[in-house]
C-alpha positions in Angstrom: 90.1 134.6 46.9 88.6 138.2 47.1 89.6 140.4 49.8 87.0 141.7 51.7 86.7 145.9 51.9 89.6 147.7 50.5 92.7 145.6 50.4 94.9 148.9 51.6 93.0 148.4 55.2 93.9 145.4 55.3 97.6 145.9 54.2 97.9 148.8 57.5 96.3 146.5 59.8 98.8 143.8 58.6 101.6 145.6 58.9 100.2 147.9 62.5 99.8 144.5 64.3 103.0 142.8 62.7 105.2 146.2 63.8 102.9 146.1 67.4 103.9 142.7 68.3 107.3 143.0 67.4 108.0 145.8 69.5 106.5 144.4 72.5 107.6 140.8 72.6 111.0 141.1 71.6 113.9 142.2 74.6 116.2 143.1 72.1 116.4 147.0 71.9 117.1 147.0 67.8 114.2 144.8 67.4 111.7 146.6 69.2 112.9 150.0 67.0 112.7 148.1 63.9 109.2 147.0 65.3 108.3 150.7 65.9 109.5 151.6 62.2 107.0 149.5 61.0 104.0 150.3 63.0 105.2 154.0 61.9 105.2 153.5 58.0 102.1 151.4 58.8 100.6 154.6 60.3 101.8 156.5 57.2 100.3 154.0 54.4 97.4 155.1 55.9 97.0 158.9 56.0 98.7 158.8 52.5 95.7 156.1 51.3 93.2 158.2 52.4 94.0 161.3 50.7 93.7 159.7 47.6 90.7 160.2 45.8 89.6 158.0 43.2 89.2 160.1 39.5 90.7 162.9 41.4 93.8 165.2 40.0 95.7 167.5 41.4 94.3 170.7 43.2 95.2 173.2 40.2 92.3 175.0 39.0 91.7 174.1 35.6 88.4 173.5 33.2 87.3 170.2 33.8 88.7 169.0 36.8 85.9 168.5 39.6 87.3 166.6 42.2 90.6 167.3 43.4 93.0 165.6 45.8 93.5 166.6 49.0 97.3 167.0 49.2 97.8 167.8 52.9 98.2 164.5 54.1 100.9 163.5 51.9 102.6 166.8 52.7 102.0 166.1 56.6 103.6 163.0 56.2 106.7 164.0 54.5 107.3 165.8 57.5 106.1 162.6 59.7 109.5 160.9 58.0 111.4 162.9 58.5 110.4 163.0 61.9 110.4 159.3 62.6 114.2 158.9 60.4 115.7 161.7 63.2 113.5 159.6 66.0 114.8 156.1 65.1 118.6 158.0 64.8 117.9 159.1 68.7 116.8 156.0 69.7 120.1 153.7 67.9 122.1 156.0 69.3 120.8 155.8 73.3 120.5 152.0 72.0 124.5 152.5 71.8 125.1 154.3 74.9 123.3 151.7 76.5 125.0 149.0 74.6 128.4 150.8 76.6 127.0 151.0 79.9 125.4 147.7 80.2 127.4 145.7 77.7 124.2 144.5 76.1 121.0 145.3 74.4 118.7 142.6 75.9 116.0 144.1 77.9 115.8 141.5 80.3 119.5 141.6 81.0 120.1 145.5 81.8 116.5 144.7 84.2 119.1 142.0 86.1 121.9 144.2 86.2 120.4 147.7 87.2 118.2 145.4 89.9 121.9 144.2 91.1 123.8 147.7 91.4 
C-alpha cells in the first residue's frame, strides 16, 4: 500500500489528532499533559519537515551549492522545546499542588468537590 501525498503529513496529522483527543477526553490531569506533549512535537515534526529542502545543503556560501536550506525553522524550534519542556514542568507541578489540595487528579472529581465547598 502507497501512501497518498507525503507520508510526513500524514505522520503530523496522525500524531495532532492522536495528542488532540487525548487531551480532551481523558479527566486525568497527567494524561491530558502527556496528550498536549504530543500534539506539541506533532506541531514541531512539522515546521522542522518543511524546512527541509530536497537536494538542499546547508546555507554556507560555497561554488556549487544552489539551493540551500532554510535553517530558521529548526532554530525556532529548538527554542519551541525548550519552551514546551519548562511548560509541561509548570503544568506537573500545579498538577501537584492540585494533587495536595484536592487529593486527586481526576477532573471530574475536583469539579464535585469545588461544586461542594
Amino acid at each position: 500500500m502507497e501512501w497518498p501525498g507525503l507520508y510526513n503529513y500524514w505522520i503530523v496529522i496522525i500524531l495532532m489528532m492522536t495528542g488532540f483527543y487525548t487531551a480532551i477526553s481523558r479527566n486525568n490531569l497527567i494524561k491530558k499533559i502527556i496528550g498536549l506533549n504530543i500534539f506539541a512535537t506533532s506541531v514541531l515534526f512539522l515546521y522542522i519537515t518543511m524546512g527541509k529542502v530536497r537536494g538542499g545543503t546547508a546555507p554556507i556560501v560555497v561554488e556549487g551549492g544552489a539551493i540551500y536550506s532554510n535553517p530558521l525553522p529548526h532554530v525556532l524550534m529548538l527554542t519551541a522545546i525548550v519552551v514546551g519542556v519548562a511548560t509541561t514542568a509548570l503544568a506537573l507541578a500545579l498538577v501537584v499542588r492540585i494533587n495536595e489540595a484536592y487529593g486527586t487528579i481526576e477532573e471530574d472529581e475536583i469539579i464535585v468537590q469545588d461544586q461542594e465547598s
